[in-house]
C-alpha positions in Angstrom: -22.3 72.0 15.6 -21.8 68.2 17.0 -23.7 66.9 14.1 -21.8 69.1 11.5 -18.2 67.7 13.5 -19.2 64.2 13.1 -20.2 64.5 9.2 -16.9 65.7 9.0 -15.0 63.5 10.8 -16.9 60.5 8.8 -16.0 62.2 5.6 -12.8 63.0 6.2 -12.3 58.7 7.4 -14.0 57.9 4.1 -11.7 60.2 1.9 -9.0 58.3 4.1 -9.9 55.2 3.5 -10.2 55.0 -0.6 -6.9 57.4 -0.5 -5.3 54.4 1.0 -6.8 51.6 -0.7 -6.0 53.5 -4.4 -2.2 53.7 -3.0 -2.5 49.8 -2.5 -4.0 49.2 -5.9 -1.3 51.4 -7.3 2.3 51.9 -7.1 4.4 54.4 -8.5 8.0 53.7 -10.3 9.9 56.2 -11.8 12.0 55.2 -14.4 15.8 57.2 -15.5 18.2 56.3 -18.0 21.9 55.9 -17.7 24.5 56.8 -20.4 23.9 53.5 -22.4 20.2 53.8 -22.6 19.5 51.4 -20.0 16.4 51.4 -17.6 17.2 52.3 -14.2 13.5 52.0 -12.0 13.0 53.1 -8.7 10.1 54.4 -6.0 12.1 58.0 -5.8 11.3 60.2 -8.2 14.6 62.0 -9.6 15.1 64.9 -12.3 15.0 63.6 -15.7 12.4 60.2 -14.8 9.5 59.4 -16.2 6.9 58.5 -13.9 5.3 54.8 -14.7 2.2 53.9 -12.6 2.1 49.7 -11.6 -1.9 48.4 -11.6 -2.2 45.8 -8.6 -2.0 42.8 -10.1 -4.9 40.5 -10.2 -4.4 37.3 -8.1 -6.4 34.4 -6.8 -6.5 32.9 -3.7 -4.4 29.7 -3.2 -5.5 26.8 -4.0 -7.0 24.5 -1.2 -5.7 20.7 -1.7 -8.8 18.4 -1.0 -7.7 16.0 1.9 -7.0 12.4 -0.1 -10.1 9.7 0.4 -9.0 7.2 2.8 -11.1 3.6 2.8 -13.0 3.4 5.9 -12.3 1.1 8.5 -14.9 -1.9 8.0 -14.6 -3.5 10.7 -17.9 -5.0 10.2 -18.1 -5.4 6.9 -15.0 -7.8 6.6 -14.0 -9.1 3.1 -13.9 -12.6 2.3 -10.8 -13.9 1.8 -10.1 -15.3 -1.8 -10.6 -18.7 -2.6 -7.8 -20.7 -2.8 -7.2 -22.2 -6.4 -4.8 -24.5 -6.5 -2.8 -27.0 -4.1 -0.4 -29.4 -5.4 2.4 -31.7 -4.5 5.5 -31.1 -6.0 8.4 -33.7 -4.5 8.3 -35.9 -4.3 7.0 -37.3 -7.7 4.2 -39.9 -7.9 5.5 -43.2 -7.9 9.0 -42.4 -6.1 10.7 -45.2 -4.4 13.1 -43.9 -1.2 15.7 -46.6 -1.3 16.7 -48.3 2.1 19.5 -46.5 3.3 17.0 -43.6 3.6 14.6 -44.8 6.6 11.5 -43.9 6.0 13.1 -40.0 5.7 11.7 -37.8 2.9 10.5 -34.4 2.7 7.1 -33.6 0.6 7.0 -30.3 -1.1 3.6 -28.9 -1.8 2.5 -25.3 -3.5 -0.2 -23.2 -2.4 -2.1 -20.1 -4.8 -3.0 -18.1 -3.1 -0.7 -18.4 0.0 -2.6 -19.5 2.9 -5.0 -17.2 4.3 -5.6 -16.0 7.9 -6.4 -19.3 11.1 -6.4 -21.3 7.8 -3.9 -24.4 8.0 -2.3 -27.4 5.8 -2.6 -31.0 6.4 -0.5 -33.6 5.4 -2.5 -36.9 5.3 -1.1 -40.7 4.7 -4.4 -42.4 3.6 -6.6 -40.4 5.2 -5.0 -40.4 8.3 -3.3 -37.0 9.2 0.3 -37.4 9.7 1.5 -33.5 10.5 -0.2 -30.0 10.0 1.4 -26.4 10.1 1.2 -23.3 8.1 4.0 -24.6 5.9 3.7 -26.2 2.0 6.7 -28.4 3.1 6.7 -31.0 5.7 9.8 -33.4 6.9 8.5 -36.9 7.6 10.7 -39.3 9.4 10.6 -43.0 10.5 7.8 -44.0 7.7 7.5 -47.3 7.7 7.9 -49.6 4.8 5.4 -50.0 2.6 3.1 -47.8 0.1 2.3 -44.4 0.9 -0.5 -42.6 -0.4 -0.1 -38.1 0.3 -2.4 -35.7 0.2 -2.5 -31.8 1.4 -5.6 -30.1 2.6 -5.9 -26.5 3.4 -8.3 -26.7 6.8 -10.1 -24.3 8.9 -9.9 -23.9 12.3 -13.5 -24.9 12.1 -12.2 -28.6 10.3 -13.5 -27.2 6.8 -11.1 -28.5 3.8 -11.2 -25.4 1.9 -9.1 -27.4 -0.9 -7.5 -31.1 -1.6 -4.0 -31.6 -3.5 -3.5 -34.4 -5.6 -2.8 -38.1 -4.3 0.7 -39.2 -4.9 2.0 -42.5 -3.9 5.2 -43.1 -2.6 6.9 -46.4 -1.8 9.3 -46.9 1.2 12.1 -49.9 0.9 13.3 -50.5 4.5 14.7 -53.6 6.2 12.7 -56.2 7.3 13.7 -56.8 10.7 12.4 -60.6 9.7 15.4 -60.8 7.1 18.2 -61.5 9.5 
């Protein structure tokens, strides 16, 4: 008698189970008309409707956005940074005379491509001999005494490497003698 009670019982839970999941695939409407003809739907079923079974409708899961591909960090594998291509003096022109009233004051103008890179630095040199550095292309230079001038930029390293040389302009400075009294 046990055994026969629990066939039963797991029948009866089976029968349960696919009544229920038929009512979730289907839905009933039931469907009236009004005195223009017009649909009225609804899940009551009322005298005069027609009764309209809904199929569940077949659906897909949502779609899972990939997470976007971020560049590692490389911490190690550190890029080189681009050789600079050009360095050039701009102002003043080759040749330029600053007259006296000016005392030895002038300010050199120099373009870099690319812009300067990282520890990298530029040096402004009067015949080879450095006169200022800084991670500027322009430079005021006071007090330079009177003579020629010849002006070059280097880009340097922190290690002293001249990664790349400007052009040599020459400038002439005009000042009073102080043997012309």
């Amino acid at each position: 008698m046990q055994g026969q009670q629990n066939t039963l019982r797991s029948l009866f839970m089976v029968v349960t189970l696919l009544v229920a999941t038929s009512a979730i695939a289907q839905t009933k409407v039931y469907i009236t008309r009004d005195a223009d003809g017009n649909p009225i739907f609804s899940d009551r079923k009322s005298a005069g409707s027609e009764t309209h079974v809904v199929d569940e409708l077949p659906s897909m899961p949502a779609f899972a956005v990939p997470a976007p591909i971020r560049p590692t960090d490389r911490t190690n594998d550190a890029q080189p940074a681009p050789a600079y291509t050009s360095l050039s003096i701009i102002s003043p022109a080759d040749g330029t005379s600053l007259p006296q009233g000016l005392n030895g004051e002038v300010r050199i103008v120099g373009v870099l491509t690319p812009g300067l890179q990282g520890d990298d630095e530029i040096v402004l040199r009067d015949a080879g001999t450095e006169i200022m550095r800084g991670t500027q292309t322009t430079f005021e230079v006071t007090n330079l005494d009177r003579g020629e001038h010849r002006l070059t930029m280097e880009v340097v390293s922190p290690e002293g490497d001249v990664a790349i040389r400007s052009q040599t302009i020459t400038l002439f400075v005009q000042r009073t003698s102080s043997l012309a009294r």
